[in-house]
C-alpha positions as a printed NumPy array, in Angstrom:
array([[  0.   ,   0.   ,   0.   ],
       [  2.649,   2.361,   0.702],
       [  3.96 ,   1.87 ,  -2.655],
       [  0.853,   3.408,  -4.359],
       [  2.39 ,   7.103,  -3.423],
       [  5.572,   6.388,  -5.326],
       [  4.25 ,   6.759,  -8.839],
       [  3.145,  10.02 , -10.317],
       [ -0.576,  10.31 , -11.459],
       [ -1.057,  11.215, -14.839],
       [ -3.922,  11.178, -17.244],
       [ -5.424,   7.992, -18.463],
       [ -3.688,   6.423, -21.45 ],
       [ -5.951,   4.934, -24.077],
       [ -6.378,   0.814, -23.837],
       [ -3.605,  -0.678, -26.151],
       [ -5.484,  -2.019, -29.635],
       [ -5.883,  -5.419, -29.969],
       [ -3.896,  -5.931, -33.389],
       [ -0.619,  -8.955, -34.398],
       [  2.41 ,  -8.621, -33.195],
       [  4.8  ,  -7.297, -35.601],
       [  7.574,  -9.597, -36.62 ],
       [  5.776, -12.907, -36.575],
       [  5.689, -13.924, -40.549],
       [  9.461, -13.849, -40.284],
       [ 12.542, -11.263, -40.751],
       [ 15.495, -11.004, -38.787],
       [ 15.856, -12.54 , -35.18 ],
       [ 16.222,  -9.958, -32.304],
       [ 17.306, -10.266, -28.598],
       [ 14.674, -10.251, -26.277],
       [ 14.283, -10.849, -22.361],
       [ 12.219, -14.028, -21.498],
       [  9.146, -13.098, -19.814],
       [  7.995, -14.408, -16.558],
       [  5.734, -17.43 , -16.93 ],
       [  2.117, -16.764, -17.767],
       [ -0.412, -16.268, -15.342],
       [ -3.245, -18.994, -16.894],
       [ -6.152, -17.119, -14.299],
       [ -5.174, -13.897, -15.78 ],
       [ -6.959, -12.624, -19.417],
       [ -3.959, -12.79 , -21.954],
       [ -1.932, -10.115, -22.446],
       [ -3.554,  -8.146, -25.715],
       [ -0.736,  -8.221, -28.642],
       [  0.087,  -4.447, -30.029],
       [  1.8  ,  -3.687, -33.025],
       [  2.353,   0.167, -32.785],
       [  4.74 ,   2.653, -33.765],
       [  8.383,   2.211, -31.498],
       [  8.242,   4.842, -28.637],
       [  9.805,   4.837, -25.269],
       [  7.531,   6.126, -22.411],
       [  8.89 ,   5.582, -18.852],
       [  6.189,   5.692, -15.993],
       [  8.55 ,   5.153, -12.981],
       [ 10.743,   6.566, -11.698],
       [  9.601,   9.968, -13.03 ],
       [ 12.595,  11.789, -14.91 ],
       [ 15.11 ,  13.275, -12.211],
       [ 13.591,  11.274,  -9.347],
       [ 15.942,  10.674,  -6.695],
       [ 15.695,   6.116,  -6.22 ],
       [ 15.425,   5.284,  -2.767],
       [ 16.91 ,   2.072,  -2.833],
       [ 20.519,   1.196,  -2.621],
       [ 21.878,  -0.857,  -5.504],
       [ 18.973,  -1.737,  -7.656],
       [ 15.367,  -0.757,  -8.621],
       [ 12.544,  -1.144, -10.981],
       [ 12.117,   0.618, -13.853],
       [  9.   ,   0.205, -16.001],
       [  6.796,   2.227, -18.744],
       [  5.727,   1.495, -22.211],
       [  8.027,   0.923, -26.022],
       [  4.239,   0.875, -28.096],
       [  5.175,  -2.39 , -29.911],
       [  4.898,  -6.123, -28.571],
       [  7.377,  -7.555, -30.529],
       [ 10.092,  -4.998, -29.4  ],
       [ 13.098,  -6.181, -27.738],
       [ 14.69 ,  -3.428, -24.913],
       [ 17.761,  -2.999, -22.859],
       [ 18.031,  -0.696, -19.918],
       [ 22.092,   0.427, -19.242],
       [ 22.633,  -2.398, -21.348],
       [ 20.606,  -5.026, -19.322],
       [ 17.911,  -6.762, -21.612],
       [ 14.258,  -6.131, -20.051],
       [ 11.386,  -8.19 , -20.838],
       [  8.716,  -6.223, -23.14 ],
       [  4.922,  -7.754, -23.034],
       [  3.064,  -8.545, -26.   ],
       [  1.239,  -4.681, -25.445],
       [  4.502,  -3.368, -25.563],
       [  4.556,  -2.702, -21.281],
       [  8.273,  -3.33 , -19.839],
       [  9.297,  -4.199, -16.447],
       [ 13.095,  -4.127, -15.659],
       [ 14.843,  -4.68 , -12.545],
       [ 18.16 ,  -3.351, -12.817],
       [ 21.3  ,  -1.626, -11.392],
       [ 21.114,   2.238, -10.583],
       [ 23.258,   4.284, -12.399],
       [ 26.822,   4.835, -11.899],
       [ 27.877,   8.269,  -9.562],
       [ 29.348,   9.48 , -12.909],
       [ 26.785,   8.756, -14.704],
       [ 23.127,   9.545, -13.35 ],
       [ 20.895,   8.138, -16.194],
       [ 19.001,   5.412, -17.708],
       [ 19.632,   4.52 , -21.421],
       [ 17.199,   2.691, -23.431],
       [ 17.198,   1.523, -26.43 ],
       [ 14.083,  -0.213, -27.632],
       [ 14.401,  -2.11 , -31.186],
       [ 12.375,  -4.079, -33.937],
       [ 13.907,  -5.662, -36.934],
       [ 13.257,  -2.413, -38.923],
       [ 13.775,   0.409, -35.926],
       [ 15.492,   1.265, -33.246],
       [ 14.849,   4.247, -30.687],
       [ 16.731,   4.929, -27.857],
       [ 15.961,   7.623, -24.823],
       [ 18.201,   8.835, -22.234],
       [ 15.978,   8.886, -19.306],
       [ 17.569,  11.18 , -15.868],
       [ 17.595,   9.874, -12.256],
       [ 19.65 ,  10.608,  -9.036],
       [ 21.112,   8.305,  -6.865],
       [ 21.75 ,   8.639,  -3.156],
       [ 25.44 ,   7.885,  -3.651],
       [ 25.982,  10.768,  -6.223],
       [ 24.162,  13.134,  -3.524],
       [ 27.126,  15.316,  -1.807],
       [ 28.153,  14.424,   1.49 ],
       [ 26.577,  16.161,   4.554],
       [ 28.05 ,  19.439,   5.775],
       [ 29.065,  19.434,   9.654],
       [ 28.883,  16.913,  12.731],
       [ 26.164,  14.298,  11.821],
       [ 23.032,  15.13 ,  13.173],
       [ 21.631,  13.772,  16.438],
       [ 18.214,  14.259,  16.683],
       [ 17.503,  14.111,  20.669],
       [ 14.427,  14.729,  23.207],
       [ 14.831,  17.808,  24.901],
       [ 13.262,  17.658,  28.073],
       [ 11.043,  20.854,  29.587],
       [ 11.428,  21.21 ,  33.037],
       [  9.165,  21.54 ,  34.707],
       [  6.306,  19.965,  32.729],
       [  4.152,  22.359,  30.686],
       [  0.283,  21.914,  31.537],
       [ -1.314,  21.752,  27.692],
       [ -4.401,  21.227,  25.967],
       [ -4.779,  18.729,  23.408],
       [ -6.52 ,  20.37 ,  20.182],
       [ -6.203,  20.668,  16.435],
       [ -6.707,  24.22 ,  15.694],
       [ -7.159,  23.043,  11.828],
       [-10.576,  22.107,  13.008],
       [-11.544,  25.598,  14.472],
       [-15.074,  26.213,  13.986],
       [-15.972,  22.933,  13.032],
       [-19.084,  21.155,  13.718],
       [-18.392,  18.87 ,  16.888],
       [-17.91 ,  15.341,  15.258],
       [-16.81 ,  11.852,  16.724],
       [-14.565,  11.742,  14.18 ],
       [-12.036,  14.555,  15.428],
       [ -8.776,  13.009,  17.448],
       [ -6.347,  14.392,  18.679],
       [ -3.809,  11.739,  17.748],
       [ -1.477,   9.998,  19.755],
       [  1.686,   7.664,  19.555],
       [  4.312,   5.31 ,  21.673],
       [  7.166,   6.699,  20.099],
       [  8.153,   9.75 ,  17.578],
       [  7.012,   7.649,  14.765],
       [  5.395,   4.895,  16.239],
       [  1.567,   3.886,  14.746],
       [ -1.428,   5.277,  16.031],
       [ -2.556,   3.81 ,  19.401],
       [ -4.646,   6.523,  21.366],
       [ -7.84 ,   8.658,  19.48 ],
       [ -8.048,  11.626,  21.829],
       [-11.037,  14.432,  22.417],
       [-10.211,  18.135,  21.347],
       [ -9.753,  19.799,  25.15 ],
       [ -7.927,  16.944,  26.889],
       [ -5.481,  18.448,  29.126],
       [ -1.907,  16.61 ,  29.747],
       [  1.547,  17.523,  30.496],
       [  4.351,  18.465,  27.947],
       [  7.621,  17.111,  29.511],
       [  9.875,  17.208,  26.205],
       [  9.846,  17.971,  22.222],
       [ 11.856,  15.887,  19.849],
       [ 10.982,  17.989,  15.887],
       [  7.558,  17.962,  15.481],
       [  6.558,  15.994,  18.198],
       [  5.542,  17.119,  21.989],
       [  5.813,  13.977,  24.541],
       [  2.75 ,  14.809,  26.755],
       [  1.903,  12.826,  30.128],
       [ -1.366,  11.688,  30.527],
       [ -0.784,  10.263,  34.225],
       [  1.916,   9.303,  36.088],
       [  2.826,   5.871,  34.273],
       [  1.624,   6.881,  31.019],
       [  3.216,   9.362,  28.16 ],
       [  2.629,   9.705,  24.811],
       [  3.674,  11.287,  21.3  ],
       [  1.664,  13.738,  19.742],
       [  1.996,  16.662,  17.274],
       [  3.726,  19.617,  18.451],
       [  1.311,  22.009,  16.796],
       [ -1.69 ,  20.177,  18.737],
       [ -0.093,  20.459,  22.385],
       [ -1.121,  23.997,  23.267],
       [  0.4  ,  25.628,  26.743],
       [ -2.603,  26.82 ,  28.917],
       [ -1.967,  28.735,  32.446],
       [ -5.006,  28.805,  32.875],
       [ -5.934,  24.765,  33.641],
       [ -5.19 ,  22.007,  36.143],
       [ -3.798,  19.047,  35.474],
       [ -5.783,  17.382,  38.478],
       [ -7.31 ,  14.128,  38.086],
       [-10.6  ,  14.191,  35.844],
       [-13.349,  13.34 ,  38.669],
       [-15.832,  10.435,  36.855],
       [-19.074,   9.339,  38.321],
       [-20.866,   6.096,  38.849],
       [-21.474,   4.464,  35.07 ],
       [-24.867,   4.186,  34.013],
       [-25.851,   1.297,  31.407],
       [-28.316,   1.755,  28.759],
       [-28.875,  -0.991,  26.472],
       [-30.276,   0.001,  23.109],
       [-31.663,  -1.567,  19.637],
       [-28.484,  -1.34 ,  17.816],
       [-25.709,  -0.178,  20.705],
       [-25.621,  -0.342,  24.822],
       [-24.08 ,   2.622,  25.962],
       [-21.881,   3.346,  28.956],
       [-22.286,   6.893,  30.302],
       [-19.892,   8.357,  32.574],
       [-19.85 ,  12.045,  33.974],
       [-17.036,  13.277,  33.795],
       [-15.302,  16.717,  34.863],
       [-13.724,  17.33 ,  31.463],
       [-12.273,  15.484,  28.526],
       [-10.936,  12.238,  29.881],
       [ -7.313,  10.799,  28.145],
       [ -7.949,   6.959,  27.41 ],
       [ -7.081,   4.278,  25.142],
       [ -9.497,   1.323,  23.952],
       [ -8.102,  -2.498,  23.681],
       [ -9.827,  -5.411,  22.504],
       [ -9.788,  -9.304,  22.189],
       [-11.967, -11.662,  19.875],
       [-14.772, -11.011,  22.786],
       [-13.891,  -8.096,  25.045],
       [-13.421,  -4.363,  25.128],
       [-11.83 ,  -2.27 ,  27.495],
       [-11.678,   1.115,  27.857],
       [ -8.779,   2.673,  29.983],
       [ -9.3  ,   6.545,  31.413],
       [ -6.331,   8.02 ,  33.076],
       [ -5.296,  10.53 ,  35.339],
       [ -9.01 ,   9.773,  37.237],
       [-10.779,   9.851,  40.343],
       [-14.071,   9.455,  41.908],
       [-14.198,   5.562,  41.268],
       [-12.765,   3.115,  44.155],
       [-11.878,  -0.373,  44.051],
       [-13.762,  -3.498,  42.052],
       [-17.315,  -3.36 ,  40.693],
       [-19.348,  -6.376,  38.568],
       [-22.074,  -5.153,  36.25 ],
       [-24.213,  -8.152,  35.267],
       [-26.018,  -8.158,  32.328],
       [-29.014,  -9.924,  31.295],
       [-28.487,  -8.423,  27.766],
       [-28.368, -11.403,  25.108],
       [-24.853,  -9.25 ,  24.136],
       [-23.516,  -7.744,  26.693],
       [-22.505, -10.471,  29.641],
       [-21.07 ,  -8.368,  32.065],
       [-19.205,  -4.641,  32.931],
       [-15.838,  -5.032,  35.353],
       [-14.854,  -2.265,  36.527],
       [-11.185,  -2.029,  38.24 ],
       [ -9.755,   1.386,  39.771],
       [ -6.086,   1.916,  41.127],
       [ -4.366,   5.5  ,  42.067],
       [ -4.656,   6.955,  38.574],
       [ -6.935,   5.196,  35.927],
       [ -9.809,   3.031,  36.035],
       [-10.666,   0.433,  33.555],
       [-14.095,  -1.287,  32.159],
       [-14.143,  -4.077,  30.529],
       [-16.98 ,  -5.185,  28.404],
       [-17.164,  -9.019,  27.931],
       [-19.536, -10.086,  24.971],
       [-20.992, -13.411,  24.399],
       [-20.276, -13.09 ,  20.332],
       [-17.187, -11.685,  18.726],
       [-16.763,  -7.678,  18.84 ],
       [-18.493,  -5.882,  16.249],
       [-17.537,  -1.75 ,  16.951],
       [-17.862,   1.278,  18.796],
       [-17.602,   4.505,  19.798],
       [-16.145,   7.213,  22.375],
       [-18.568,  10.43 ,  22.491],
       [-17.723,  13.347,  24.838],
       [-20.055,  15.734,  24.623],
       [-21.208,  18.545,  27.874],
       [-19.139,  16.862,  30.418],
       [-20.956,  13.28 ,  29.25 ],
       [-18.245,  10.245,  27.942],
       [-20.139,   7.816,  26.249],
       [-19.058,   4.559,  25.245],
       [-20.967,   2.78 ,  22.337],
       [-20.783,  -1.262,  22.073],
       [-22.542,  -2.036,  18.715],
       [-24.624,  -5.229,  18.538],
       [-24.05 ,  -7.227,  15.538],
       [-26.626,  -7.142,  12.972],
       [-29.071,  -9.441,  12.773],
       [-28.486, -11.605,   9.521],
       [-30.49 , -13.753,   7.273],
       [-29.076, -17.304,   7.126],
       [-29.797, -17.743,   3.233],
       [-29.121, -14.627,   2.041],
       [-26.683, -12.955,   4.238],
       [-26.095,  -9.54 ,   2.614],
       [-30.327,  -8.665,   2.362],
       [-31.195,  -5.626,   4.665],
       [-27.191,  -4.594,   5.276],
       [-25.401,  -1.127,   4.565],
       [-21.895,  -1.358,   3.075],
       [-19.788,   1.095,   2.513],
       [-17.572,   0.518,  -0.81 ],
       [-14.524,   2.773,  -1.467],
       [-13.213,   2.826,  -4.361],
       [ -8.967,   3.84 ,  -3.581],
       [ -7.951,   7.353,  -5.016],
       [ -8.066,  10.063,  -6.211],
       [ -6.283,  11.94 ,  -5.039],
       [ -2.759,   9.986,  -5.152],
       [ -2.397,   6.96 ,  -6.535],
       [ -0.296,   4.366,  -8.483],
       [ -0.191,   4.274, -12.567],
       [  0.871,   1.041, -14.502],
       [  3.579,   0.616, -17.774],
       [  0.472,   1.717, -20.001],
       [ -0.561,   5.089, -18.21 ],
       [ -4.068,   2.817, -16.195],
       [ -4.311,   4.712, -13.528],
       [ -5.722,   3.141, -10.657],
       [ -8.141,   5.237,  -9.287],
       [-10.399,   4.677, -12.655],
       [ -9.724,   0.865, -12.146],
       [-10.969,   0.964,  -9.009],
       [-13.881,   2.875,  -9.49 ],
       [-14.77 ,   0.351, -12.075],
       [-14.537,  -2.274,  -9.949],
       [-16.48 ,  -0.181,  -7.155],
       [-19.981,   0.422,  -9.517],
       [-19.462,  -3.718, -10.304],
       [-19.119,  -4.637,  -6.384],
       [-22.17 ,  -1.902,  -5.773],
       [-24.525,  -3.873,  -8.903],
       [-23.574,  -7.223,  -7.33 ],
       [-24.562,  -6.005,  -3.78 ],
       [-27.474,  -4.335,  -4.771],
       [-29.244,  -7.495,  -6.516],
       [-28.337,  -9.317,  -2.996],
       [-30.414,  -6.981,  -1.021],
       [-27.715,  -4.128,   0.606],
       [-27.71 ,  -0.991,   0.389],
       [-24.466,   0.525,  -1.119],
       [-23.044,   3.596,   0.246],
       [-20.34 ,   4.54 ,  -2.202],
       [-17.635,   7.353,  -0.912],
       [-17.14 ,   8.078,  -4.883],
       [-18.981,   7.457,  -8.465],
       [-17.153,  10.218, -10.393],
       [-13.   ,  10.409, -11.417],
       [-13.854,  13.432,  -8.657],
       [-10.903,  13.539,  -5.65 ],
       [-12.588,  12.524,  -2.258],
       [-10.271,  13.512,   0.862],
       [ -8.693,  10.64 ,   2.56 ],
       [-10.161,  11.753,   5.425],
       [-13.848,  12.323,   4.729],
       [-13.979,   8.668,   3.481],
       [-14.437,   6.637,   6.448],
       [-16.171,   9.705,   7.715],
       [-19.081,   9.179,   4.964],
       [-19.134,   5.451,   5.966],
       [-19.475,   6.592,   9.94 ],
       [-22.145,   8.87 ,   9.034],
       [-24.103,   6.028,   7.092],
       [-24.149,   3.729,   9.553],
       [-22.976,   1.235,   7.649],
       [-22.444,  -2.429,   8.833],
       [-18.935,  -2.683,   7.401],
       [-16.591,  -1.138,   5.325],
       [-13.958,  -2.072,   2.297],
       [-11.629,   0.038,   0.535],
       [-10.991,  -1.03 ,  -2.991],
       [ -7.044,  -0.638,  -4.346],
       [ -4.255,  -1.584,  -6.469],
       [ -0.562,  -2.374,  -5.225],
       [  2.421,  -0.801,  -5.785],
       [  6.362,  -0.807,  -3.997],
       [  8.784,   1.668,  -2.612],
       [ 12.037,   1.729,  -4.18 ],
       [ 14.706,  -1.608,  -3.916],
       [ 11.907,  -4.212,  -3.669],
       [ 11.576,  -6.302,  -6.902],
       [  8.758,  -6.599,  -8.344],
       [  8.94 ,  -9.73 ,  -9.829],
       [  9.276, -11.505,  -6.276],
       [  6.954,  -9.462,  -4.685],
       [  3.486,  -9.105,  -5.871],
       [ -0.109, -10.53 ,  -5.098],
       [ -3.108, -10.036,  -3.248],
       [ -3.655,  -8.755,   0.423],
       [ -6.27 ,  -7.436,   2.572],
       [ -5.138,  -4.764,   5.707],
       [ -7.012,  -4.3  ,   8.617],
       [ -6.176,  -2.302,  12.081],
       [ -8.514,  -3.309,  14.582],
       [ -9.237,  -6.764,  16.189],
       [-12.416,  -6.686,  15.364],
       [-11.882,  -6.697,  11.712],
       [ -8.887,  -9.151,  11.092],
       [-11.814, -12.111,  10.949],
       [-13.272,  -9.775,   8.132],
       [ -9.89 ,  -9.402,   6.731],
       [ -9.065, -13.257,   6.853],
       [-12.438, -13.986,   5.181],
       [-11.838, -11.335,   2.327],
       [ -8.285, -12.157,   1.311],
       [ -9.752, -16.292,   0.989],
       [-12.433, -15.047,  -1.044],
       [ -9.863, -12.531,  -2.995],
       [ -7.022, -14.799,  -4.131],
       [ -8.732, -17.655,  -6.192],
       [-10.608, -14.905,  -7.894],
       [ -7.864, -13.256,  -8.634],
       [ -5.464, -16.141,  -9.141],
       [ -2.02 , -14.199,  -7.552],
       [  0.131, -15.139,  -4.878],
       [ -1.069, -15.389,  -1.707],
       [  0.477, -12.113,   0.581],
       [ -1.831, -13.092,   3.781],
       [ -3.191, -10.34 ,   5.55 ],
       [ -1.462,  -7.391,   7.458],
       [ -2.297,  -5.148,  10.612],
       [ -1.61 ,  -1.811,   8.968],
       [ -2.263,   1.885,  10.164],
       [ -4.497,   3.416,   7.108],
       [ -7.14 ,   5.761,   7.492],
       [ -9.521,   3.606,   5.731],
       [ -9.503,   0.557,   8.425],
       [ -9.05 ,   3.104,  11.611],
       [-13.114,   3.242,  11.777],
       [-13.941,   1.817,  15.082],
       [-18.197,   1.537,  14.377],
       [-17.934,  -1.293,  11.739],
       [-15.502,  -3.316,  10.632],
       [-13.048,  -2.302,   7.707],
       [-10.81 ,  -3.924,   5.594],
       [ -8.744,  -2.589,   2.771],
       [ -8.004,  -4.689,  -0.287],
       [ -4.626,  -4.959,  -2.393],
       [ -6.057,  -6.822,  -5.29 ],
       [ -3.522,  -6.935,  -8.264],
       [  0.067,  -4.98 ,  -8.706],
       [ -1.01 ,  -2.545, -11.02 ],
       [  2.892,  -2.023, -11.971],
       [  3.1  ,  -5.528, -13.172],
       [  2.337,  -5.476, -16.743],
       [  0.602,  -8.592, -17.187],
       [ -1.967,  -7.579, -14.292],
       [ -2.222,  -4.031, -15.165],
       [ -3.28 ,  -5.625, -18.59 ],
       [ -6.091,  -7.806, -16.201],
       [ -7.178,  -4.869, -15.058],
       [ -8.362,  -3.112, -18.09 ],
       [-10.377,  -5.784, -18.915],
       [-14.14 ,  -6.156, -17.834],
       [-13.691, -10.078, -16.8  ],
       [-10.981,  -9.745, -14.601],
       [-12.934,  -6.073, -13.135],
       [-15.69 ,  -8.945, -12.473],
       [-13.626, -11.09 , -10.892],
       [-12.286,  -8.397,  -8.59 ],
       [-15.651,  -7.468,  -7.555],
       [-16.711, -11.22 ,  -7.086],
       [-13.831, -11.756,  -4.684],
       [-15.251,  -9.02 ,  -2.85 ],
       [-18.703,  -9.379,  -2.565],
       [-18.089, -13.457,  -1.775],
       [-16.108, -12.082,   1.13 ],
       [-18.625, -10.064,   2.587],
       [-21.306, -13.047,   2.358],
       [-18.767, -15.393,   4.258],
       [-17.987, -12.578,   7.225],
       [-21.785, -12.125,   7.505],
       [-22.583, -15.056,   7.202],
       [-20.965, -16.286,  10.553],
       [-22.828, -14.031,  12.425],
       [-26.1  , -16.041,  11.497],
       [-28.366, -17.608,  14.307]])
């Protein structure tokens, strides 16, 4: 995933035509790379006999390549038949005329990649320019040290965004926080919680939250105020209010509380620090058919509740709103045994724009994507959901607003639609093939379920599934998976991809892997 931000975004190249490959009735032999065996689930690879060009996609000319001895290098020559060397290395050139080369970076001296791209009756050559990181000058001065530097004595500060001045009060504002500098995100903070700054380190404020617990944040979101206390938020006796689709726990508290939420397959707990008001060990029984129980556990500085369910997690919330927390446990839906998707909301996300990853022929993938999108949305639909698409148009959609629209809907789950890419130094050849991301426990079943239902659709290698900090599996209400479907640098699958069969296939992989997470939560 974190290689779709490495390629540039450009405008849409036109499918390549399907017309013979130049050079078959005979004429003089030319050297040509072997290609990589063929893919018998994928749609062949369309044969082009076009005019001799040389179009490179990545790296963009004068990137600097991240990687340290060798990269990829791929684009487009316009002719099948072509052979192609890259700094003298043969490449191997699909029957479209797509090219994917791993090869050596560029000498120091020399900070370029020559191809030449040749038929039996032309030859054109293009000298394409990069920068390495061993041609960059040396540093000036002592190496740098980047250290914490302490503030003594601790600042009192209030945890806000002022980005969000003015803003309609929204569940989905955090103030974000982190174990480390650059650690993943672990606590989801309300605007107004009030800590204490004991140290910077760049852009990042360490901030106490009580006495055994510190955290990372942003800088620009710790703001000094003389005019708070950092005394312990005073919290009053819970009050539990089951509901149709939630139970809610509602706690008065004194002001924003700091806490962090951890789950297993069946449990929740929410941890608020820096507390008081609440003594000792309390058992909340619960005749709920959900809910089994509420224990409550206080010590000197935090107090704890732990929900434990009688069927897996589903989602939740934490509302603070007039000196009220709230914390939401959704139910599970209820779910027809034959048809499993009737009566459900999903939310389908089609990856991109803006950003985004563009294969050897110029497909970009935020138009694949949306074309798989409308085809997961029609197969939905005639199974009896209601589809809640975050885009229908080539039209940007913030990253952010996505999983806000799915929030909003109330959907019962979540799956963001993309196509793969890689950073710099990992070769492609070796490393492509479906996955499925997820972040919170309550979604790795979903993500299991979707990658089994992805890969024999898709026929690609098995990647598994991976715990990954993305905005569009952060959603705590529903479960949320992201999907990884093809390597859209990979010629042969970029070529897949333009077709409406293997778009079909995509969205079938999909939509079977929603039916099989519903359907296990069936009575």
């Amino acid at each position: 995933m974190a290689g779709c931000a490495n390629t540039p975004t450009p405008r849409t190249a036109p499918a390549p035509a399907r017309t013979p490959a130049a050079g078959k009735g005979g004429g003089a032999r030319i050297s040509r790379a072997p290609l990589p065996p063929v893919n018998p689930k994928l749609p062949p690879v369309p044969e082009v006999d076009g005019s001799l060009h040389i179009t490179v996609i990545y790296p963009p000319a004068g990137a600097l390549i991240g990687s340290r001895d060798s990269n990829f290098v791929f684009g487009s020559v316009g002719n099948g038949s072509a052979g192609l060397t890259i700094n003298g290395a043969l490449v191997p050139v699909w029957p479209n005329g797509a090219f994917m080369g791993w090869v050596a970076n560029p000498p120091v001296d020399k900070q370029s990649y020559t191809l030449i791209a040749y038929t039996a009756k032309d030859t054109v050559r293009d000298v394409h320019p990069v920068r390495t990181r061993a041609a960059l000058p040396p540093p000036s001065g002592p190496p740098r040290r980047d250290t914490v530097t302490p503030i003594r004595p601790p600042v009192v500060v209030v945890l806000r965004d002022d980005s969000l001045a003015g803003a309609t009060d929204d569940t989905d504002q955090a103030i974000i926080g982190r174990p480390s500098p650059s650690g993943t995100y672990r606590w989801f903070l309300f605007p107004g919680t009030i800590g204490q700054m004991t140290g910077v380190f760049g852009a990042m404020a360490h901030v106490q939250l009580d006495p055994h617990q510190q955290i990372w944040v942003a800088r620009h979101d710790a703001h000094p105020a003389s005019d708070v206390s950092p005394a312990p938020v005073r919290v009053s006796l819970p009050q539990l209010l089951p509901q149709h689709d939630w139970i809610d726990l509602r706690l008065g508290v004194s002001s924003p509380p700091a806490y962090v939420v951890d789950e297993t397959e069946r449990s929740v707990t929410l941890t608020l620090y820096n507390t008081t008001g609440v003594t000792g060990d309390t058992l909340i029984t619960s005749a709920d058919p959900y809910l089994t129980d509420v224990r409550i556990h206080a010590d000197a500085s935090r107090v704890t509740y732990t929900f434990t369910c009688s069927r897996p997690v589903y989602g939740y919330l934490t509302l603070y709103q007039d000196s009220v927390m709230t914390f939401r446990l959704r139910r599970p839906p209820t779910v027809d045994t034959a048809h499993p998707l009737r009566g459900l909301t999903i939310a389908i996300d089609p990856g991109h724009p803006p950003a985004g990853a563009t294969g050897p022929t110029g497909l970009y993938e935020a138009d694949a994507t949306l074309s798989v999108g409308l085809r997961v949305r029609d197969m939905l639909a005639a199974q009896g959901a209601t589809v809640v698409m975050t885009r229908t148009t080539p039209d940007p959609v913030a990253l952010g607003d996505r999983p806000i629209i799915a929030r909003r809907a109330d959907v019962n789950a979540l799956v963001s639609i993309h196509l793969n890419a890689l950073p710099d130094g990992m070769n492609p050849f070796h490393s492509n093939g479906t996955g499925t991301y997820y972040f919170h426990t309550h979604s790795q079943r979903f993500a299991t379920l979707m990658q089994q239902s992805l890969v024999p659709q898709l026929g690609l290698r098995n990647l598994g599934t991976f715990r990954e900090n993305l905005a569009l599996v952060r959603p705590t209400w529903m479960p949320a998976v992201l999907t990884e479907g093809v390597f859209i640098i990979m010629p042969d699958q970029e070529a897949a991809m333009r077709t409406p069969e293997y778009q079909d296939a995509y969205a079938r992989g999909v939509v079977n892997g929603l039916e099989r997470f519903f359907a296990t939560f069936a009575q």
